[in-house]
N, C-alpha and C positions, 0 to 999 in steps of 0.2 A: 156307550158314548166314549170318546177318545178323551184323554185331558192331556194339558200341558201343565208344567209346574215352573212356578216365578219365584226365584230367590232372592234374597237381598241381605248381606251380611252388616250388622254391626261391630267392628272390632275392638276393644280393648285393649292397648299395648301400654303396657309399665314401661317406662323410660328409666332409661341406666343413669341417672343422676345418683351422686352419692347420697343427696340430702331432699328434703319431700318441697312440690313445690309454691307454699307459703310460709316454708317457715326450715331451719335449721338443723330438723330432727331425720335421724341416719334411716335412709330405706333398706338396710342391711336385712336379707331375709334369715330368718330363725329366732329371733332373739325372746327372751320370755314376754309373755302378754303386757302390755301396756309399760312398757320398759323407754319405749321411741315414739309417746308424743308426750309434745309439746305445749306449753299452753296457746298456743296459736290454735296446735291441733286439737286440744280441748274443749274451743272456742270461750276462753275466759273473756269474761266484761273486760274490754278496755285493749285488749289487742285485736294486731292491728296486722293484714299480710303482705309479704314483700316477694314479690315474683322474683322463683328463681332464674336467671338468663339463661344456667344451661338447658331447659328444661324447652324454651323457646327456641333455641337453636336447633335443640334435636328436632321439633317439629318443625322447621323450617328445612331441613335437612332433610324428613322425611318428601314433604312437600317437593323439594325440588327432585328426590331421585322417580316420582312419578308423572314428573313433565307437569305440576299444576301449577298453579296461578298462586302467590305469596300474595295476602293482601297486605300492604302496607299498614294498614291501619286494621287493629283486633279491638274486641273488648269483652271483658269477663262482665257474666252474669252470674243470678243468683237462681238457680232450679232450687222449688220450696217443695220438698216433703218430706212425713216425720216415718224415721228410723230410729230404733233403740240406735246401731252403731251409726251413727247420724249426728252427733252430739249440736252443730251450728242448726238445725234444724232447716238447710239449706246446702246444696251442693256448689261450688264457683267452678262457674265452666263456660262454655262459650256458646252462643247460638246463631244471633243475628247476625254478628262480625266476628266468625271462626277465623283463625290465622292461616290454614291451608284450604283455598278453592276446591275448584273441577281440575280433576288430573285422572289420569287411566293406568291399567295394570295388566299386562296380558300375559294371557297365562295360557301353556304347550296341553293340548288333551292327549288322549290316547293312543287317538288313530293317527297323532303327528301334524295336524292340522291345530292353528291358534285363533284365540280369543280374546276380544279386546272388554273389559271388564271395566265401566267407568268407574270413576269414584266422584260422588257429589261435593263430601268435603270432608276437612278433619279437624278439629276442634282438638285444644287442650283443657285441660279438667283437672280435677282432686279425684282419688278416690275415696270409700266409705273406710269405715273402719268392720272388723268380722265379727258376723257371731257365733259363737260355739256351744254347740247343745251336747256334745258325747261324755261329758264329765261332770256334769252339775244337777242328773237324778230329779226330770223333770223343772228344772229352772234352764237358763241360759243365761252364759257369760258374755264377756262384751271386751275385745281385744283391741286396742284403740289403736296400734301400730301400722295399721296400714293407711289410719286417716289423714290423707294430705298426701297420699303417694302420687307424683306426678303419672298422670295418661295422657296417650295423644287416644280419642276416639276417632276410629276412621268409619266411614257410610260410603257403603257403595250403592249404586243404581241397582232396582232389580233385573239386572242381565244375565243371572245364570240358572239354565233351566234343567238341571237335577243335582243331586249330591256328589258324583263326579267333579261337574264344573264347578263347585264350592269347595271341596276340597284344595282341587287345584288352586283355585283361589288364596284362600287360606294358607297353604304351603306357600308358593309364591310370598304372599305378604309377609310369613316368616324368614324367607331367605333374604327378602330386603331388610326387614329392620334387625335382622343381626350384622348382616353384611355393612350395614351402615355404623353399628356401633351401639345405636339408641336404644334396644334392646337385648337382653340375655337370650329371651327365648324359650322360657323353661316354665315350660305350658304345667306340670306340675304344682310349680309355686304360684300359680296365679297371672307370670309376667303376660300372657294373652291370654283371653277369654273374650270368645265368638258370641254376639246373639244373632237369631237364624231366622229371618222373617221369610215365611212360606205360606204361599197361596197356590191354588188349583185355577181350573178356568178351562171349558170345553177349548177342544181346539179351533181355531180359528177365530176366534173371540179376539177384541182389541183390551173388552172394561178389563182392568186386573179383578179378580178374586179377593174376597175379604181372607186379610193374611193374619195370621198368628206369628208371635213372636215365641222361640225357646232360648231362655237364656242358659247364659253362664257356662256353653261349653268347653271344655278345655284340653281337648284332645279332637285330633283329625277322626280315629274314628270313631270317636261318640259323637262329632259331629256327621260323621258320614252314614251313621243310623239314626240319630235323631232324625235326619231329613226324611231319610226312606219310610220312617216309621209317620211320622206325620204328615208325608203326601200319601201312603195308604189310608188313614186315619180320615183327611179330609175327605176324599173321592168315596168314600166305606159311606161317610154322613149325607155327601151331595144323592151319591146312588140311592139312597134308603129316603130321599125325600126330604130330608132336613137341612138347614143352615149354619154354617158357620158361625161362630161366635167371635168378634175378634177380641183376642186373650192373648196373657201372659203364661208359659210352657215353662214346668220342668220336666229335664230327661233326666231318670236317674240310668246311669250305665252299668252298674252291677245287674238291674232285676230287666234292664232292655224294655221299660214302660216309660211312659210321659205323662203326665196331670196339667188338668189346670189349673192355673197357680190363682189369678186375680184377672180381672175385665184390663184390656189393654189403655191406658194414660194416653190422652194427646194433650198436647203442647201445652195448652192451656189451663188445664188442672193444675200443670208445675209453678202457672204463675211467674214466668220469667222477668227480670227488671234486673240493668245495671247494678252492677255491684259496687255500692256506693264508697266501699274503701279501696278499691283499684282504677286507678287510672288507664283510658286506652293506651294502649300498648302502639306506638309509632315507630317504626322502622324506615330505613332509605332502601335504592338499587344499593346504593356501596353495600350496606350490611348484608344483603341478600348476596352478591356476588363473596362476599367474604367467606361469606358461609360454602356457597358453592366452591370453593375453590379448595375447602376442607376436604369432598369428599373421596372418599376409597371407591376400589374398583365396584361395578355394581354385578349381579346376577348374570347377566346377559352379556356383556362385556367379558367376563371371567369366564363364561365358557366359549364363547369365538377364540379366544387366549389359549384355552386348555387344548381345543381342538388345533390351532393354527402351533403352538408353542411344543405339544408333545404327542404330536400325532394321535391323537384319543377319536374315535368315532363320535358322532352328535349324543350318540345314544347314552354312551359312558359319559362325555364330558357334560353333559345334562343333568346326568345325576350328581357327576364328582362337583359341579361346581355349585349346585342349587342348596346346600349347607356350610355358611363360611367356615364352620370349625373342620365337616370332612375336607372342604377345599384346602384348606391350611398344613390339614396334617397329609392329606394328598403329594403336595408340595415339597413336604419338608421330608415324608417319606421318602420319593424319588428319588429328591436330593442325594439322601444315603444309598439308595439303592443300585441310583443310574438305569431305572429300566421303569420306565412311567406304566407300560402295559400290564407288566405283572404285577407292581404296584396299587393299580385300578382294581385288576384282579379280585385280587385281594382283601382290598378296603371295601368296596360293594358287595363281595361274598363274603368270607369268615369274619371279620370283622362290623361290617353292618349286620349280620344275620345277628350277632352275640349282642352289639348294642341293642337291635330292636327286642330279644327277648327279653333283656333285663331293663328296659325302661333307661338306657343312658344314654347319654351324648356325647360327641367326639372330645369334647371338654373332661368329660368327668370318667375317660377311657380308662382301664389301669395300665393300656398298651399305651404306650407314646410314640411318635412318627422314630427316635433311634432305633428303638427296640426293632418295630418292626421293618421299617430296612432292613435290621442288620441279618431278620430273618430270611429275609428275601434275597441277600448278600449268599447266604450259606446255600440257597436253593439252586441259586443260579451257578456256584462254583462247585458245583455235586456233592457238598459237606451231606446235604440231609434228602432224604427223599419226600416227596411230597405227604405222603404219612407219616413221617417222622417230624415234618415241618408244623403237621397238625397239632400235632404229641406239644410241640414245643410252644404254639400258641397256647392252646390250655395251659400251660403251664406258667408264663405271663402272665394271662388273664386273673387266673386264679393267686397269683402270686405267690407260687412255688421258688419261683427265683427271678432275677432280672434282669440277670445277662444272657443273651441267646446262647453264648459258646462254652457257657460254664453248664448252660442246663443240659443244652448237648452231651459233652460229656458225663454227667454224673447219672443221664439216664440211657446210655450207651445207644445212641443216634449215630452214631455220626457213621456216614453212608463207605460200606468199601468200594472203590474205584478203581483196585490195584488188580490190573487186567490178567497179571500171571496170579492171583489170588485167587479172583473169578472163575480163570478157566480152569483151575486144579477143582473147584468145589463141582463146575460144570459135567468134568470128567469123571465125577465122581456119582454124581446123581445119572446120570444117565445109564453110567456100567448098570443102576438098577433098573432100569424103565426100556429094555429091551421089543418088548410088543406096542408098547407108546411109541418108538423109535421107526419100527416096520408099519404100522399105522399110517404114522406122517410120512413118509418116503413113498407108500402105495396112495397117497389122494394128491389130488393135481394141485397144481402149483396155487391157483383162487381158492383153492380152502384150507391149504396149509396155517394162513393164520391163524386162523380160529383156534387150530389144535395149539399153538404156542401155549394160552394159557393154561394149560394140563400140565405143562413142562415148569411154568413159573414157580407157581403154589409150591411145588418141594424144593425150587431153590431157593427160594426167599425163606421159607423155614431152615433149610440149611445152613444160609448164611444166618439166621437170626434176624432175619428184616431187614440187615442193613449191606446186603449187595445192591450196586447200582443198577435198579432197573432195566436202563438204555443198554449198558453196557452188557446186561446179563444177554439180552435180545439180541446185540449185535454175535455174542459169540456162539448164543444156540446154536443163531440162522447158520453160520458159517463149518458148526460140525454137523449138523444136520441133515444140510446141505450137501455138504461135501459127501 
């Protein structure tokens, strides 16, 4: 039998407020356990929460960068279930009347062809607080600091039919809520975390499939095997005669297995009802256009810009602009550089390859957009050769030193150019390589190149690596030739 698989993400986005939002207490990530809450966030008898505005804002900013509907009128409910990090024995967050409607998110696949990804809505929330079992030898600890950290939850429609187009998905909604501000980003700490609602369903079928949810993923691709793994998982069950159960999913990403966690919640168990110490939340058009009128360039925008403003193909300016921190440093690179191409270059190969191995972000780079200009400065005015330019990345990165032209020098890079230089080392290697010489003289002019590189390899040990390539080329051809 054929199947198809129906996705539907829940997202989780920590908002960049300074302070959590009912109450005062700094969302500052790292601090020791239970250090930043509050008694709001303790939920002691007799306090009382005060919505923070910027935390509104951000979600209405979200709201508007996906073309959805701002309801004027929200209101905070109370989701009841008990959780050790739980302490109000009630979550306050939104259901009935979420602040951000129906709005859409389209997002580029593979083959170059796009996809329009609705979003049902998105709601603002508290998060829980954590719990920690690696240090307390069969007990668990209880870190209250994250309790009250402002989220927008976003829900999208089940529209995307494999782990591809959730991925894509997912990226996309990261490059908007950094690009906006309201988010960090930094899937690490928590700031997003995915759940993955996935169901199967013969093909041709309209009923959806009983879906399973896995939560709490926080990487692209643990989520992008989570999925694979549980549309094999279900189709393995359907084929064999059995039924889905609809359940709550952990994936652990170290050991590449999933469990079931607990029978899946609807609505109703949570018991939802007004939240008797918050008032609905009323807004006007003015405030809403106010808001709009905040926003920064978005995703889609920045790269029509990239491609119209520095000649970049779709292909590169897709990638340079789809992460506002490489867009920036893209930018400020060139800046220095004056050559956007090599620039791109650049940033999407040695410098993306080095981030994605070490798990970093154009933020937390140890290269910064001068540095690498100024490398790209040296490349272009023939100082270094393109492996000598490498030599000097590693050498930033790792924080060897921090100026390009100081490292240059002290690690003896810097490329010779001096043409009467060249041809005396030229002249010199060759007096050796006599049958190398009648070789290339006796094969026709189409495969003369080939043989060039037999001639390089001892002049570039000659010079020490640092003869200029092009230049060495130009003089071979020309005694060679001659």
């Amino acid at each position: 039998m054929q199947w198809e698989t129906v996705i539907g993400l829940e997202v989780h986005v920590q908002l960049a407020t300074k302070t959590k939002i009912f109450s005062g207490s700094s969302t500052a990530f790292g601090a020791e356990p239970n250090t930043q809450a509050s008694a709001v966030d303790l939920a002691m008898p007799g306090m009382l929460p005060v919505l923070n505005e910027e935390a509104l804002k951000m979600a209405i900013k979200f709201g508007l960068a996906i073309d959805a509907h701002i309801n004027e009128k929200s209101v905070f409910e109370r989701k009841n279930y008990f959780y050790p990090d739980l302490p109000k024995g009630y979550q306050t967050t939104q259901s009935e009347l979420p602040i951000v409607g129906a709005g859409h998110i389209d997002i580029q696949l593979a083959d170059g062809s796009s996809k329009r990804v609705r979003i049902h809505h998105a709601h603002l929330e508290e998060d829980a607080g954590k719990s920690l079992h690696e240090d307390f030898h069969g007990m668990s600890g209880i870190d209250l600091n994250r309790a009250g950290t402002p989220l927008i939850e976003i829900v999208s429609e089940p529209d995307m039919s494999n782990a591809e187009e959730a991925v894509a998905f997912a990226r996309k909604l990261h490059t908007i809520v950094t690009s906006l501000g309201i988010c960090d980003g930094e899937m690490s700490q928590g700031s997003m975390r995915f759940d993955v609602n996935v169901s199967v369903r013969p093909v041709g079928e309209s009923k959806l499939g009983t879906r399973t949810e896995t939560k709490n993923l926080n990487s692209f691709r643990f989520m992008e095997r989570a999925i694979k793994l549980e549309v094999e998982r279900q189709i393995d069950v359907l084929e064999d005669g059995g039924k889905i159960n609809q359940e709550t999913r952990l994936y652990d990403g170290d050991k590449d297995i999933s469990r079931a966690m607990r029978s899946k919640e609807e609505a109703n168990d949570y018991r939802y009802f007004p939240c008797p110490d918050l008032l609905p939340v009323l807004i006007d058009s003015s405030y809403i256009d106010a808001i709009r009128a905040t926003l920064p360039e978005l995703p889609d925008a920045r790269k029509l810009r990239f491609v119209e403003q520095y000649g970049l193909s779709d292909y590169d300016a897709g990638i340079l602009s789809a992460d506002a921190g490489i867009a920036a440093l893209f930018e400020a690179t060139t800046a220095k550089s004056t050559d956007a191409k090599l620039s791109a270059n650049w940033i999407m190969g040695e410098f993306s390859a080095r981030l994605n191995s070490e798990e970093k972000t154009a933020k937390n780079s140890p290269i910064n957009a001068e540095q690498l200009g100024q490398l790209i400065l040296r490349i272009k005015d023939n100082s270094i050769s393109s492996a000598g330019a490498k030599k000097v990345f590693d050498a930033l990165w790792t924080e060897e030193g921090h100026d390009v032209d100081a490292i240059i020098d002290a690690k003896g890079l810097k490329q010779v150019s001096d043409t009467g230089a060249l041809e005396k080392i030229v002249d010199e290697v060759l007096a050796g390589m006599t049958a190398q010489i009648e070789q290339y003289r006796a094969t026709d002019e189409a495969k003369r190149k080939k043989l060039l590189g037999g001639f390089m390899g001892p002049l570039m040990k000659a010079s020490k690596g640092q003869g200029n390539p092009k230049l060495f080329t130009e003089i071979l051809v020309k005694k060679l030739d001659g």
